[in-house]
C-alpha positions in Angstrom: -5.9 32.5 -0.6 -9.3 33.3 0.6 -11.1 30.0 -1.0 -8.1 28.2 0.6 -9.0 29.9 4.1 -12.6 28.9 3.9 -12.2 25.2 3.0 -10.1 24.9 6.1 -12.3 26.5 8.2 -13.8 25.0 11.3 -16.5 26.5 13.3 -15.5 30.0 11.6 -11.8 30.1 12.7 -9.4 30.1 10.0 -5.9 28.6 9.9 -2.9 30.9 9.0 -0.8 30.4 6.5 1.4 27.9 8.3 -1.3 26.0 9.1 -2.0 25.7 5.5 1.0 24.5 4.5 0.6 22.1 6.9 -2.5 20.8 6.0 -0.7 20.3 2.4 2.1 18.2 3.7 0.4 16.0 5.5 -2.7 15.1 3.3 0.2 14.4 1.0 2.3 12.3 3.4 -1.1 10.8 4.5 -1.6 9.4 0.9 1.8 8.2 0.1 2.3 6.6 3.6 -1.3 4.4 3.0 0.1 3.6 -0.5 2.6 2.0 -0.4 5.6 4.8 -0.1 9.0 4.0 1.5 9.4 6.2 5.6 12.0 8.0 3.5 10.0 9.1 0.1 7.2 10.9 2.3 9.5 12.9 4.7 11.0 14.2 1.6 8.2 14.6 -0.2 6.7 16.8 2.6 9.5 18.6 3.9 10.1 19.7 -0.1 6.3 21.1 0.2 6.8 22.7 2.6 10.3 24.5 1.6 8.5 25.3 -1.7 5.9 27.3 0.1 8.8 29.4 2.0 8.6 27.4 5.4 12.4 26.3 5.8 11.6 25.2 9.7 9.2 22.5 8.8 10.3 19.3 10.7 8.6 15.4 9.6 8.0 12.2 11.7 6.9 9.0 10.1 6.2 5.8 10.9 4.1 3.4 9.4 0.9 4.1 11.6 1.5 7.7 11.7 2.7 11.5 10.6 4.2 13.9 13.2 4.8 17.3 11.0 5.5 20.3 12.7 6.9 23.8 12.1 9.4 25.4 14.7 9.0 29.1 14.9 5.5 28.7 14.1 3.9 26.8 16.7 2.7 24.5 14.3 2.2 21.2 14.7 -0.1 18.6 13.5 -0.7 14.6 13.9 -2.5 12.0 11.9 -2.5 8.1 12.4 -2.9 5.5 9.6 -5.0 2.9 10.1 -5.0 1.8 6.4 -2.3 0.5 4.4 -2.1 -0.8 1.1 -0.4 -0.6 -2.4 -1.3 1.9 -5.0 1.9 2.8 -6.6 -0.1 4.9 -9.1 -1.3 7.6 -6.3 2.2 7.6 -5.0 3.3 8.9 -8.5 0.3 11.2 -8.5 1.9 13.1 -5.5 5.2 12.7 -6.6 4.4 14.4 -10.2 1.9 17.5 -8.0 5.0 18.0 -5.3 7.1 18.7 -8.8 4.8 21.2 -9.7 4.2 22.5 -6.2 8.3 23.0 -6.4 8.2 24.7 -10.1 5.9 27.4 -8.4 2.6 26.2 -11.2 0.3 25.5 -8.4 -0.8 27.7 -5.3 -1.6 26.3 -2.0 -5.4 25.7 -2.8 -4.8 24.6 -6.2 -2.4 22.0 -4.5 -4.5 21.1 -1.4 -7.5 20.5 -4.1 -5.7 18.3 -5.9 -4.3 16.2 -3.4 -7.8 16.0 -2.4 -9.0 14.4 -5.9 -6.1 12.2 -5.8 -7.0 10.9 -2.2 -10.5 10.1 -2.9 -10.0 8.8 -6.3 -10.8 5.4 -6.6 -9.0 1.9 -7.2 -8.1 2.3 -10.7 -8.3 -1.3 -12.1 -11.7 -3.1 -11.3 -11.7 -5.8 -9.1 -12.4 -8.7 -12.5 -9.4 -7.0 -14.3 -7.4 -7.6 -10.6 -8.8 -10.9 -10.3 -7.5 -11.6 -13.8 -3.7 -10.2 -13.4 -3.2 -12.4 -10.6 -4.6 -15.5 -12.0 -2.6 -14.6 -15.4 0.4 -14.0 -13.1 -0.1 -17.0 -11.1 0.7 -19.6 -14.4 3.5 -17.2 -15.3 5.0 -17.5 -12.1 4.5 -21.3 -12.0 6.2 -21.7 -15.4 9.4 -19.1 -13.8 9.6 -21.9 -11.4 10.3 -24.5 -14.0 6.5 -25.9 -13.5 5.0 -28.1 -16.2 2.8 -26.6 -18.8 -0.1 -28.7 -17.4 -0.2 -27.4 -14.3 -0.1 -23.7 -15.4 -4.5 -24.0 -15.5 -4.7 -25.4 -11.6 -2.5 -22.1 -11.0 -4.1 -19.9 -12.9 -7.7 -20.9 -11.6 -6.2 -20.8 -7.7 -4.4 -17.6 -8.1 -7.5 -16.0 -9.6 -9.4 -17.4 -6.6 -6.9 -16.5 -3.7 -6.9 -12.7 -5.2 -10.6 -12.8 -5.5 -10.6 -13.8 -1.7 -8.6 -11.7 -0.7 -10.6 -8.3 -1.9 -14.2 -10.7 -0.5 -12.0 -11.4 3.4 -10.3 -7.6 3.2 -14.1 -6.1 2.9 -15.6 -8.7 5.6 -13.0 -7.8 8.3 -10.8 -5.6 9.1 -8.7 -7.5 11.3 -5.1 -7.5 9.6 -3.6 -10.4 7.9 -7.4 -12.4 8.0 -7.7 -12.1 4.0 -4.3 -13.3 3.4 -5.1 -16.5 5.8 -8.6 -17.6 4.2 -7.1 -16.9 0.6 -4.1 -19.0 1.0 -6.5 -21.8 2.2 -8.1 -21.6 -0.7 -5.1 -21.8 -2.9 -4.1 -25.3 -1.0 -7.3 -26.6 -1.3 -7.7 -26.1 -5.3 -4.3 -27.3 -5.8 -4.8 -30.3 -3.5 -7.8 -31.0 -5.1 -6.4 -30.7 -8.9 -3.4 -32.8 -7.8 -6.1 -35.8 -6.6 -8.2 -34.7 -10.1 -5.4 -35.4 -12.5 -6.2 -31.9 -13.7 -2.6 -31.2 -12.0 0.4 -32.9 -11.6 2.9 -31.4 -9.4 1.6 -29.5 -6.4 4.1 -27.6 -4.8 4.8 -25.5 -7.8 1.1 -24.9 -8.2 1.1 -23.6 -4.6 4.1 -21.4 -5.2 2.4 -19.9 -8.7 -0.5 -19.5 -6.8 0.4 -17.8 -3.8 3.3 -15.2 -5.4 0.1 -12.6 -6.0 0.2 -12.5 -1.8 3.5 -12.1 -1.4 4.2 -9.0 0.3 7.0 -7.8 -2.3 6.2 -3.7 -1.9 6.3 -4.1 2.0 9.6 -6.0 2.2 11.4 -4.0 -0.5 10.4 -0.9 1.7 11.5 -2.4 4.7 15.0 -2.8 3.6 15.1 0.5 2.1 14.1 1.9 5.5 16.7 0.1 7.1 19.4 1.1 4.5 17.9 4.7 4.9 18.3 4.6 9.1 14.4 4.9 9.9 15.2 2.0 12.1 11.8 2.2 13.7 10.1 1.8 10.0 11.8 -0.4 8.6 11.5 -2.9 11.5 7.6 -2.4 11.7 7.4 -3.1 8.2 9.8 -6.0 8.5 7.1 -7.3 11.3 4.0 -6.6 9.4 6.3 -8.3 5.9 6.9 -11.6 8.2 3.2 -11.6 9.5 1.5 -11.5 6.3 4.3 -14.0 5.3 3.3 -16.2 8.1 -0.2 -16.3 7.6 0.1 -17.5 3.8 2.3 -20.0 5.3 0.0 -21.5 8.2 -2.8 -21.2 5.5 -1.4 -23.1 3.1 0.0 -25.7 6.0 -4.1 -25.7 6.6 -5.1 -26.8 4.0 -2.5 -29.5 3.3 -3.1 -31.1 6.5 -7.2 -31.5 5.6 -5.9 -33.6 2.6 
């Protein structure tokens, strides 16, 4: 435990064991939350951690901006706010798989808290062309669900490959929320607007609907009903909010656009 002691250390005062297995469960809970995990999937993840290192008193508090984990007898207790948010199912499966193995007993506290620090600062694991791609590629696929016309399935491709690649460019520019998913979707009307007036396409509202499913914010409302289902009342309204928002701004984008036609 000493190596665990010393990367913990700050200023030369060491942590305690509780404190350790606090650290754990929230760099854990911290990583799931800014994933994409549901209120309920990182309370249990992290209350399991922390059963599985022998602390049976460990108490979680999520919301979507932040962790409240604390210990009872131990006078433990520890607070981190979110900031970020995004999707990254495959990190949320990362700590899923390492809190298995934290519960088997194969991995001790710094061999955990190491890990969870790889999986944390690993990066995106598709490259940005390959994300560009999938969304264009999804874009004509989910033109054609929507009983578009074959013709149109290029425009759709082209403008969903364009609205993702605008939405990585606007999400680096600015951090202010919901900006990226504005600019993008003006983008999308514009290039279907101006395929329509080309000839290139021939019916623009399924373009528009093709192109703009990539921004839909699928992972956020699926959560927010599972919160709700779950009783975290509190999350699962947020993330209804922040669902509707995003929602909202593809929609007054997309209205943009049309009305510079």
């Amino acid at each position: 435990m000493n190596g665990f002691h010393e990367s913990f250390s700050r200023d030369g005062n060491k942590m305690g064991p509780a404190h350790e297995v606090a650290a754990i469960c929230m760099l854990a809970g911290k990583i799931l939350l800014q994933n994409g995990a549901e209120t309920f999937r990182v309370e249990d993840t992290m209350n399991r951690i922390a059963r599985s290192f022998s602390v049976n008193e460990a108490q979680s508090f999520v919301t979507p901006t932040g962790i409240i984990f604390s210990i009872e007898d131990r006078d433990v207790t520890k607070l981190v706010r979110i900031t970020r948010r995004g999707t990254n199912l495959r990190k949320v499966t990362q700590v899923n798989s390492l809190s298995r193995l934290i519960a088997e007993g194969a991995l001790s506290p710094a061999e955990a808290y190491q890990k969870l620090k790889e999986i944390e600062q690993s990066g995106h694991v598709y490259s940005n062309g390959l994300q560009i791609m999938a969304a264009a590629a999804a874009s004509g696929c989910f033109l054609l669900m929507f009983l578009g016309k074959w013709g149109d399935v290029l425009p759709a491709f082209i403008a969903g490959g364009v609205g993702q690649a605008g939405t990585i460019y606007f999400h680096r520019l600015t951090k202010v929320k919901f900006f990226s998913e504005f600019m993008s979707s003006i983008f999308i009307g514009l290039i279907a607007v101006l395929s329509v007036k080309t000839g290139v396409g021939s019916e623009l509202n399924k373009i528009i609907i093709g192109a703009v499913m990539p921004l839909v914010p699928g992972v956020a409302i699926t959560n927010a009903v599972r919160d709700m289902m779950a009783g975290d009342l509190v999350s699962g309204l947020s993330k209804s909010a922040e669902a509707g928002l995003t929602a909202f701004a593809v929609g007054i984008g997309i209205a943009l656009a049309l009305s510079l036609d």
